[in-house]
N, C-alpha and C positions, 0 to 999 in steps of 0.2 A: 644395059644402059651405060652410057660411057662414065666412066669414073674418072675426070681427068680434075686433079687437084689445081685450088689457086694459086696463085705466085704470090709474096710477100706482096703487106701491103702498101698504097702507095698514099692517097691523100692522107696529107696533114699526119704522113708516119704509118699510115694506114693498106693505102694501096688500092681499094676495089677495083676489082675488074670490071669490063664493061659489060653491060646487059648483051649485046651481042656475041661478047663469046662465051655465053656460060648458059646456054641453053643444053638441055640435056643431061647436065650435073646432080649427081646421087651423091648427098653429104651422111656421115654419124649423127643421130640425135643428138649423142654427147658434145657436138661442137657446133648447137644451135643453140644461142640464149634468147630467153625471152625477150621481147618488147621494152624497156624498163620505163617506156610513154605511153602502153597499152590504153589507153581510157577505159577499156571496156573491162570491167571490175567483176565483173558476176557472170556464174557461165550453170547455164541449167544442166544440172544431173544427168537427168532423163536425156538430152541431145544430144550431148556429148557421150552417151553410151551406146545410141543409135548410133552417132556418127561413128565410132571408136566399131560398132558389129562390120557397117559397110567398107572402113577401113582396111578392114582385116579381110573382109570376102574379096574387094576387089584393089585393094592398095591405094595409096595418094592418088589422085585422077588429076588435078589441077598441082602443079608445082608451087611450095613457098616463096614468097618474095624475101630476101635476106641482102645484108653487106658483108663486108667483109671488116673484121674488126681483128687485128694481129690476127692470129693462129685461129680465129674464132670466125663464126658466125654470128649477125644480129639478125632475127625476125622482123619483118619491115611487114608483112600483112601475110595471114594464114593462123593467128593463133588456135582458134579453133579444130584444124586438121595437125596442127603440131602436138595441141594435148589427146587428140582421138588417138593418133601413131602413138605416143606414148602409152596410152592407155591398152591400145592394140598389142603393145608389146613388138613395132617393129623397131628394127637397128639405122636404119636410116631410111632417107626420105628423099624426091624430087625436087631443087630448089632452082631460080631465078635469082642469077647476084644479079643487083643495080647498083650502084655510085650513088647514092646519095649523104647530102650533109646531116645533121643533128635535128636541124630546122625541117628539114623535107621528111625529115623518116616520122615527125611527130605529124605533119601535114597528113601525110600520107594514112597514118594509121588514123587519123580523124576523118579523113575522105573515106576511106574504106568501110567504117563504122554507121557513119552516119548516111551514105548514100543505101548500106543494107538495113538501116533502121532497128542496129544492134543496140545503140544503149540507151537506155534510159533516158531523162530529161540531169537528173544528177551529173552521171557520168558526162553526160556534154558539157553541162557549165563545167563543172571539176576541169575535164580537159580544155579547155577552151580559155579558163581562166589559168592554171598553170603554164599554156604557151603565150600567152599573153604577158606572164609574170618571167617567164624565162627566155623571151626573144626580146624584150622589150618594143613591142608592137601597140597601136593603141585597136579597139574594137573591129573600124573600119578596115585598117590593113589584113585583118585576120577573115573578116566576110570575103575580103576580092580575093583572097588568095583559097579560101576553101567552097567559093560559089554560093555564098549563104547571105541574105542583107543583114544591116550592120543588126537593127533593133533585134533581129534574132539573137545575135550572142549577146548582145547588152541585157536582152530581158532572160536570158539561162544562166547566167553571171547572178544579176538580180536574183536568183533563187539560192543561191547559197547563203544569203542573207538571214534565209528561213530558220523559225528552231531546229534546231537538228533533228528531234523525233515528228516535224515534219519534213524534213529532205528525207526520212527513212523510208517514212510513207510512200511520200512522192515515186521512191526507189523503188519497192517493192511493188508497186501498181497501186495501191489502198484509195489514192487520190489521182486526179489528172493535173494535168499539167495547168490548166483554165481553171482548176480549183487553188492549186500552187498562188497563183498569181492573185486570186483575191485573197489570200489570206497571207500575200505582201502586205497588201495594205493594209492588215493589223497592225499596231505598230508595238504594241507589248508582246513579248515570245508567250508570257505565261497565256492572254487570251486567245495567242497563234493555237497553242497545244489543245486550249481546252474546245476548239470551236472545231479546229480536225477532228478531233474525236467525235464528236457530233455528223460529222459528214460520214464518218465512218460506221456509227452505232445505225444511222438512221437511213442510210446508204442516201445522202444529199446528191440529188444532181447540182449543178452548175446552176442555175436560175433556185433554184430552192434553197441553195448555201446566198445567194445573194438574198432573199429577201428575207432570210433568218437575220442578216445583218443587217436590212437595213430597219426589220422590229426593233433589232436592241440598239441601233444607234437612238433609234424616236424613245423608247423605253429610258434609255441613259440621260436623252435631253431632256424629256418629262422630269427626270428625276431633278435632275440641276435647275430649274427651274419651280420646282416643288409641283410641278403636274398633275396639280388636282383638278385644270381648268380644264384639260385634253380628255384627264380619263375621264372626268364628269358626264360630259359630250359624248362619249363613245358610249357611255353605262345609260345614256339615259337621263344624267343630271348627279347620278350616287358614284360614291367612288366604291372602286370594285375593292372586297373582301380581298383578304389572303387566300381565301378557298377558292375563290371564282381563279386568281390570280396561279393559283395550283393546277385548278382545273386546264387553263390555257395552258399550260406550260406541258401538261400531262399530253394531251391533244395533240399540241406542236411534235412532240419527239414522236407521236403514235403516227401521226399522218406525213412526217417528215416537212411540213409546211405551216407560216405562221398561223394562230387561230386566234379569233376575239369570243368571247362572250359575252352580250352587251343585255345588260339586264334594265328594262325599261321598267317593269312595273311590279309589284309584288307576285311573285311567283311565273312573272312571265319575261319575255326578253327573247335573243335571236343566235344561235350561232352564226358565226363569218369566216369561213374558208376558204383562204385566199389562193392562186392558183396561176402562173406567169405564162403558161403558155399550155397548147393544145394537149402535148404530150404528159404536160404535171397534171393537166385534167383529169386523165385519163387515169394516171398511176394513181392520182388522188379518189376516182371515183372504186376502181378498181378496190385497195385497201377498204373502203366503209363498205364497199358491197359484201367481201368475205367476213365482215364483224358481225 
């Protein structure tokens, strides 16, 4: 492969050369730097050691995209086949210089990410909001230049908002992204944490973390209200014990979905298991049938 070195650089002090004549260029790992726009924050073990065996059997196949930065190289898209060669233990690697500015090269590693479906819901606000914060761009200008509508960055943005031990969540898979979002609309962190965790202990779908909220919304206004009129009506006319009140509560986390116990008469009364769609029927009938 041709080894033909860059010439000093030229933009802004810099120099790249142009994408056209730098086809078939084999650089030093040593004189590749990371991304330091990377978005993409987290890189699975396991892939990267597959990736890193095929490396090594059959070498780089697709060339780095990089610029040229003085003496150096920057990584413009490839991080993943740049830490397998490392990992591979080769000495240099196939690259593609482009000419791009600060602006393009962050563009670019956000196109590259997001069109493979690499990161995360986290890592896209995180990047998304940083280019935002360092181009001084507002929402919209950032959708038409990376193909995405605006409400999309606006609401991955909106999730950094979140407790941090739910953007962890979010991060690690634990939660979706449609779980994320109602549990914006908490508006205390401490009830954010504690109500994730419940999606997590009880494995909530989406329709079932909603109508968990919206028992304790009714539950919270009963309360504020002094709600002996609601629960009366639902028990029957008696207001429900502590124990009844245990017993629902026992139920709810056991069947992942809200429960009533409506005690009409001495020693008699009805369960009520409620159920939002075909699928929660299912999971729900499913669960009492193994009991």
């Amino acid at each position: 492969m041709d080894k033909r070195r860059i010439g000093p650089a030229g933009e802004g002090g810099n120099g790249a050369a142009t994408t056209a004549d730098q086809h078939g260029l084999e650089v030093p790992l040593a004189k590749i730097q990371h991304n330091p726009w990377q978005p993409r924050k987290t890189f699975d073990p396991d892939e990267l050691a597959s990736l890193s065996a095929s490396v090594k059997e059959h070498g780089i196949l697709q060339p780095l995209v990089v610029r040229v930065l003085g003496d150096h190289y920057q990584l413009i898209a490839g991080e993943r086949r740049l830490r397998a060669a490392q990992q591979a233990g080769l000495h240099s690697v196939p690259v593609r210089v482009v000419q791009l500015s600060d602006q393009q090269v962050v563009e670019a590693a956000l196109a590259e990410n997001i069109q493979r479906t690499d990161l995360n819901p986290i890592e896209k606000a995180q990047g998304f909001k940083d280019y935002v914060e360092r181009f001084g761009v507002n929402h919209e200008q950032l959708a038409q230049r990376i193909g995405l509508a605006r409400s999309t960055i606006t609401n991955l943005i909106n999730l950094l908002e979140l407790a941090p031990e739910v953007q962890e969540g979010l991060r690690q898979g634990q939660i979706t992204e449609a779980h994320a979002k109602i549990l914006k609309g908490i508006k205390t962190r401490d009830k954010q944490v504690a109500v994730f965790k419940q999606i997590v202990a009880m494995g909530l779908s989406v329709k079932a973390t909603e109508a968990l909220l919206r028992e304790q919304k009714e539950n919270a206004a009963g309360a504020a209200t002094s709600g002996t009129k609601d629960s009366a009506a639902r028990s029957g006319g008696e207001t429900k014990t502590s124990h009844v009140k245990s017993l629902e509560n026992e139920l709810r986390q056991s069947l992942g979905t809200p429960v009533e116990i409506r005690v009409t008469a001495k020693d008699k009364g009805q369960f009520i298991i409620h159920f939002q769609s075909h699928d929660d029927f299912e999971r729900i009938l499913e669960r009492l049938q193994r009991k």
